[in-house]
N, C-alpha and C positions, 0 to 999 in steps of 0.2 A: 626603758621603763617597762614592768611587766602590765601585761595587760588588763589586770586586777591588782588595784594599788587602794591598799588598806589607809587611808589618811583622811586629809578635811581639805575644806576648800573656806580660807577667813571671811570675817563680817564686812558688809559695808555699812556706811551711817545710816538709819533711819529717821523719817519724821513721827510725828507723834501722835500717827493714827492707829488702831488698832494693832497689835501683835499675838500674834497665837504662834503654839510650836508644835508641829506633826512628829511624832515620833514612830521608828517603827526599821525595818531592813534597809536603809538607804541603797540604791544601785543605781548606779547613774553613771553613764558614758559622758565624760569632760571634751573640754574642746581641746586641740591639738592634733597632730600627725600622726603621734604613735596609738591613738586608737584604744587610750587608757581606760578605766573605769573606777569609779570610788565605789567600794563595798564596805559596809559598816554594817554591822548586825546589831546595833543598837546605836544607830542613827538620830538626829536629830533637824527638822530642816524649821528655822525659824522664820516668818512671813512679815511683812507689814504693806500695807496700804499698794497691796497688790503684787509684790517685788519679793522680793526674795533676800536676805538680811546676812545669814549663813545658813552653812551647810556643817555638818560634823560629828563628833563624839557625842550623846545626848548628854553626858553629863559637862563635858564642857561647854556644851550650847547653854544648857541648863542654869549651869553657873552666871554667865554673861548676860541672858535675860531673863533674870527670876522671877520677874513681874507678869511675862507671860503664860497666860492661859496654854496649858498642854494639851494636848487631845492626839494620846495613845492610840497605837494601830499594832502592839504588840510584835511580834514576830513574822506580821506581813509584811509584803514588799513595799517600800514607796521608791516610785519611778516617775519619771517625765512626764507629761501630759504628750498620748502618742500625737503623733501628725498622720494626715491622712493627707497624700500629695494629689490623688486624683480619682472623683467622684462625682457622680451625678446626682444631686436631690429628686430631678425628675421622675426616678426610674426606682422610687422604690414600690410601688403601685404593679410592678412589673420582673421585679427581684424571683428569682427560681423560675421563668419562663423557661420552658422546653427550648434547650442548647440547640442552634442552630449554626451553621456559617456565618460568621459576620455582617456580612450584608444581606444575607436574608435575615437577620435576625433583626438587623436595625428596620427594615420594612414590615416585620409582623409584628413585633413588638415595641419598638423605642421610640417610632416616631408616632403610633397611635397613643401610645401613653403622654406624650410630651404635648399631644392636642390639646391638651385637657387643660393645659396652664392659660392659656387664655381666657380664662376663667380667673377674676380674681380671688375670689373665696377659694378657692381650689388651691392657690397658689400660697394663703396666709394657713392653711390646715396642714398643707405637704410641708410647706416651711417648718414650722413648729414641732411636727412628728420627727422629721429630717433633726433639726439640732436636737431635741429629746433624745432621738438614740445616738447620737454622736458620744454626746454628755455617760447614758450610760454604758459605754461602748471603752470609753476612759480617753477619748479623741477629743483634744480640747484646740486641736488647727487645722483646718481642712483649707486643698486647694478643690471648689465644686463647681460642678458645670450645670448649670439653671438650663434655658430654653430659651429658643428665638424671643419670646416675648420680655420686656421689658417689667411686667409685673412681676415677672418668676425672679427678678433680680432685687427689687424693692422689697419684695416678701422676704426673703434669703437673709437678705441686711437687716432687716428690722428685728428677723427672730434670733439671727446673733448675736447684735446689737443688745437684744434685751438680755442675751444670758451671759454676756460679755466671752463669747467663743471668738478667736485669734480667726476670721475668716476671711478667703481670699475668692472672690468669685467675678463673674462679664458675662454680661450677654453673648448667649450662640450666635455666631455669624454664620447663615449660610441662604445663597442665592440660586444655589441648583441643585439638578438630581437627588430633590426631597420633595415630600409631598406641596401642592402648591400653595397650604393653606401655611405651610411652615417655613413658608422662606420668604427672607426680605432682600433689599437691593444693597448693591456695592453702598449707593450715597446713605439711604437710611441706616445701612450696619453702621456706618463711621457717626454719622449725627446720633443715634441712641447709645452706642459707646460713650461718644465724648458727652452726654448728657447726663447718663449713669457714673461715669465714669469722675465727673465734676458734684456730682452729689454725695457719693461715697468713697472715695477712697482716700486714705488718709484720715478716717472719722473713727477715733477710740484704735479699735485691733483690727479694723477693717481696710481691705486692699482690693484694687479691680485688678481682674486680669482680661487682657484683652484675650476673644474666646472664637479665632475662626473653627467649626467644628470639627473638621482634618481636610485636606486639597480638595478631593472630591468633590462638597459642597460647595466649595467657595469658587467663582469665575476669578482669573486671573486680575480683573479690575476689582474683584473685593478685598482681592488679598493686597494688591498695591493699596491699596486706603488704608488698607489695618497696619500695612506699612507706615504708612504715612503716620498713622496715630500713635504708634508704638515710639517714633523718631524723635513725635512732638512727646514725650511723655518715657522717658528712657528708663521713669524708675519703677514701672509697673509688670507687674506679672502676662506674658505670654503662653496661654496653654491651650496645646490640642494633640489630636493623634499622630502617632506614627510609625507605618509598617507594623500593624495589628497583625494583617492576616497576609499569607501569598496572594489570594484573588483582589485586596484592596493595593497590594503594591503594582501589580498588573494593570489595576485601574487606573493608578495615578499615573502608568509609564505612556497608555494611552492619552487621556485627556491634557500632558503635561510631555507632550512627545520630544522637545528640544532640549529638557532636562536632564540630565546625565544620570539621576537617582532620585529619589523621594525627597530628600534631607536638601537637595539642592535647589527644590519647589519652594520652601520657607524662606532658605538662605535668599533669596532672587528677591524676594520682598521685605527680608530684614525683619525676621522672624525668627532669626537665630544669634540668640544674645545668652549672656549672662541672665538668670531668672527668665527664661524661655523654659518650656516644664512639659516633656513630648510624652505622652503616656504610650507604655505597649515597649514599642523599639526594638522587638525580635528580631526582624529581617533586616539587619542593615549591613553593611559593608565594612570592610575594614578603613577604607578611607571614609565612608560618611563618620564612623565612630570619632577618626581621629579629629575630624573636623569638629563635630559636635564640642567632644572635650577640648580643644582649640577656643574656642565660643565662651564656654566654661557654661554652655547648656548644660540641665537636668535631666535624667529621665524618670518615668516612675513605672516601677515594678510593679504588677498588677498580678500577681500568681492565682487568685482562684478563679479571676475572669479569664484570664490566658488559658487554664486547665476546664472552665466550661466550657469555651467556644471550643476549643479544640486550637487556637490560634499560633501557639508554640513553644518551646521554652527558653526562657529568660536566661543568658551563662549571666549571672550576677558575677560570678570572680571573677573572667574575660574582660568584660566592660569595663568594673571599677579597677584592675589591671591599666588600664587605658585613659585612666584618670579620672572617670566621668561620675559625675556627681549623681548620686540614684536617690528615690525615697521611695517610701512603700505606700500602692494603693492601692484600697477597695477593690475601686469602680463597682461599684454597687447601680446598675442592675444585672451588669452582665456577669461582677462579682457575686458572689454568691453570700455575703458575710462581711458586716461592718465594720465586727471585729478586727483590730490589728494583730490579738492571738490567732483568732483562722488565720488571718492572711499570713504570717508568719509561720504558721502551721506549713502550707500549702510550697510557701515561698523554702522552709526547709529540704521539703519533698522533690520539689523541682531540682535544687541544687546537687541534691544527690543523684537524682536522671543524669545530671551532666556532668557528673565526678568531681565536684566541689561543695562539700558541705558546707551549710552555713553556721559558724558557733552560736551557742545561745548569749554570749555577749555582741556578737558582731550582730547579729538580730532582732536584739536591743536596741542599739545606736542604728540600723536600719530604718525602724521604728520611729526613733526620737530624733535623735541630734544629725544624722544625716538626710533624713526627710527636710529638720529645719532648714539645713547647707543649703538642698535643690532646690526650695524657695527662699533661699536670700535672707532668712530670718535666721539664723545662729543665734545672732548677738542679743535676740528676746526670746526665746522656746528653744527648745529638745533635749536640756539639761538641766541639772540640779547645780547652778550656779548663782551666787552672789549677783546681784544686778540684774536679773533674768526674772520673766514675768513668772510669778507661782501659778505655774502649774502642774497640779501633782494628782496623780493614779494612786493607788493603795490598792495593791491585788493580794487578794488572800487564797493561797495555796492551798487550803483546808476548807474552800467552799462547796466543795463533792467530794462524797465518801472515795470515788476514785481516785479522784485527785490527791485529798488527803492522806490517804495510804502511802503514795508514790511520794508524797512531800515528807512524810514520817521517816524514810529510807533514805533522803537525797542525805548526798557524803558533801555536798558544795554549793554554792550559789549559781554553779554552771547548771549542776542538777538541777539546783528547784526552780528556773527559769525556764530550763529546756520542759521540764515536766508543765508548767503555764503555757509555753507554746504548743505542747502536742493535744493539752486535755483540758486547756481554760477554757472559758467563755464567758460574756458580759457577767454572769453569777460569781466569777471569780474578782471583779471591780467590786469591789467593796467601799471606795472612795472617791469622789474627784473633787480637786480645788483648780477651779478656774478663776484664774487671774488672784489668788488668796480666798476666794471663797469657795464655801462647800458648795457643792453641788449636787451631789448622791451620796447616799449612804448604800 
C-alpha cells in the first residue's frame, strides 16, 4: 500500500447525543505496519458524544448524517489531536533559561523553579496556564512530569480533568543528589504514588505514571519500591530519563558501579516494560537498544531540548530500524517550544545532521499515532479513526503571510505539511476538538 492512500475509513453506531461534522483536508496516519495515511482534500470527520463516528468523503459523510450540524474549516488541514510524550509543567516559569550542561542546568534552573510547587496556589495557576497552552498548541495527550510534591499532581489532574485533556502524569521520586528541600524517602515515594496513584488513575482520560526522576536521584531502595509498585500495578505508565547527556551517563556508571549500562539500572528494578516511556536515550548501546525494543519500551524524542542543552543527536531512523517504539517530546523547560510544529521543525533538522530525513508524513504519525503507540494508547488517540476519541487540530496554512505564500505554491500534501513543520506555530491552530468538543478557535 502506498504511503498516501486517497480513501475512507467506515462508520461506527452512535448514540443519540449530540453530532456535529468537521469538515476541511483530512490527513491522518492509520493504524498498521505499512505506515499508510488517509488524505482527502475534502474531508469529512463526523463526531458524537466524544468518539469518533466516521471518517471520509465529505459528501458521503454528509449524505449518512444529514442531521448533523457542519462546521467548515475550508481547505485547512484537520489532523490528530498531537501527543506530547514528555514534558514538565514545572518548568515553564523557567522555559528559554541560558543553555547550560545538563546538570548544571538542572541545579540553576530546574530544581529552584520546581520549589515553588509547594505552594498550593502556585501549583493550581501553573496547572491551568500548563493545559491552556497545551490546548492551544493543538496537544490534546501529554505524558508530564509534576514535582516531588504531591499537590503539583492534584493540580495537574484537576485542570485536565476540567478541560477533559487525554493526560498521563506521577509524582517525582527522588531521594538524593537534589536539593534537600526536594527530596523524599524510598517509603514516602511508594506510599504517595500509591495514594495519588489510587485517586486518579483511571478517572475519565486520566493515567498515573510512576515518575522516579532518572537513577541519579533515586537510591537503589527507591527504585526497588517503584519496582515493587510498577509489579503491583502492571498497567500504568513508567516514565523517566535516560542517557540525556555524556557526564549524566558517567554519573550513573559511578553511583550504579555493578551495572553493566544505564538501561540495566531500570531493568534490575523492573522498570523496563511495555509502557515504560525513557525520555532523551542518545547514548545507548547497541545491546541496551536491542533490549529496550525486546521490552517493547518507548522512547521519546526531545529535539529542541537535545539541541538546547547541547545533549546530542537523536539517529531517529537507527532506533526505530531496531523496532523501538518513539514519540515526540517537548520537554519544556529545557525544550524550548510546546509546539509539536517546533518540535518537528527541530526534530527534521537533526535527522538531516545524521543522514536520514524525516518525511513530512512520517513526522506526522511521529507526532500522532506513534507518540500514541509509546504510551499504550493507539486504540483511543493519534488517528482519525472510527471508535477513537475526537480529537481533532485544524491547522491553517494561510495563517502568516509567510506561510501562506509557501502554501499558495505547494504541488502536494507533502508540501503543505512540510511547509507547517518549518514555519507554523500555535497561530497556525486554528481549531482543537478535545474529546468532540471545541476548544480553540
Amino acid at each position: 500500500m502506498s504511503e498516501t492512500e486517497r480513501g475512507r475509513r467506515g462508520p461506527i453506531d452512535g448514540g443519540e447525543a449530540a453530532l456535529r461534522i468537521v469538515t476541511g483536508h483530512v490527513v491522518t496516519p492509520v493504524g498498521g505496519p505499512s505506515g499508510e495515511v488517509l488524505d482527502l482534500e475534502r474531508g469529512a470527520v463526523a463526531v458524537r458524544d466524544g468518539r469518533i463516528l466516521a471518517v471520509g468523503e465529505a459528501a458521503e459523510v454528509l449524505t449518512r448524517y444529514p442531521e448533523g450540524p457542519v462546521e467548515p474549516h475550508g481547505e485547512s488541514l484537520v489532523v490528530p489531536g498531537f501527543v506530547d510524550c514528555h514534558v514538565h509543567y514545572s518548568q515553564m516559569n523557567m522555559i528559554a533559561s541560558p543553555g547550560l550542561e545538563l546538570l548544571e542546568w538542572l541545579r540553576n534552573y530546574t530544581f529552584p523553579a520546581e520549589a515553588r510547587f509547594a505552594d498550593a496556589s502556585h501549583c493550581a495557576e501553573a496547572a491551568d496556564f500548563f493545559t491552556e497552552q497545551l490546548i492551544a498548541q493543538g496537544v490534546t495527550t501529554a505524558c508530564v512530569y509534576p514535582t516531588v510534591h504531591p499537590g503539583s499532581v492534584h493540580a495537574l489532574f484537576r485542570s485536565a480533568r476540567a478541560k477533559g485533556l487525554r493526560l498521563i502524569t506521577g509524582k517525582v521520586c527522588m531521594d538524593r543528589n537534589a536539593p534537600e528541600h526536594l527530596l523524599d524517602t524510598p517509603e514516602r515515594a511508594y506510599e504517595q504514588s500509591l495514594e495519588l496513584l489510587e485517586a486518579w488513575h483511571g478517572r475519565g482520560r486520566l493515567e498515573y505514571a510512576l515518575t522516579p526522576r532518572f537513577a541519579p536521584t533515586s537510591s537503589p531502595r527507591q527504585l526497588e519500591l517503584l519496582g515493587r509498585l510498577a509489579e503491583e500495578h502492571p498497567d500504568v505508565v513508567i516514565q523517566t530519563h535516560l542517557a540525556e547527556s555524556l557526564p549524566e551517563c558517567g554519573w550513573v556508571g559511578e553511583l550504579f558501579p555493578d551495572e553493566d549500562d544505564y538501561t540495566a539500572v531500570y531493568e534490575r528494578y523492573g522498570l523496563v516494560r511495555e509502557r515504560s516511556v525513557f525520555g532523551h536515550a542518545i547514548h545507548l548501546s547497541d545491546g541496551e537498544l536491542d533490549r529496550l525494543a525486546a521490552a517493547r519500551a518507548s522512547l521519546a524524542h526531545c529535539p529542541t531540548s537535545n539541541l538546547f542543552l547541547g545533549s546530542g543527536l537523536f539517529e531517529f531512523g537507527r532506533l526505530r530500524r531496531r523496532g523501538l517504539r518513539i514519540g515526540l517530546g517537548s520537554d519544556v523547560g529545557a525544550g524550548t517550544n510546546l509546539s509539536p510544529l517546533a518540535s518537528l521543525n527541530e526534530a527534521y533538522k537533526v535527522s538531516r545532521m545524521v543522514g536520514e530525513p524525516i518525511g513530512p508524513f512520517e513526522a506526522l504519525r511521529l507526532a500522532t499515532l506513534a507518540g500514541a503507540e509509546a504510551l499504550g494508547r493507539a486504540d483511543r488517540v493519534g488517528s482519525l479513526e472510527p471508535g477513537k476519541d475526537a480529537d481533532l487540530v485544524v491547522l491553517d496554512p494561510w495563517a502568516t503571510p509567510v506561510l501562506g505564500r509557501r502554501a499558495d505554491h505547494a504541488e502536494s500534501t507533502a508540501e503543505l505539511l512540510f511547509a507547517l513543520m518549518m514555519l507554523g506555530d500555535d497561530r497556525s491552530v486554528r481549531a482543537v476538538y478535545v474529546a468532540g468538543e471545541k476548544a480553540k478557535r
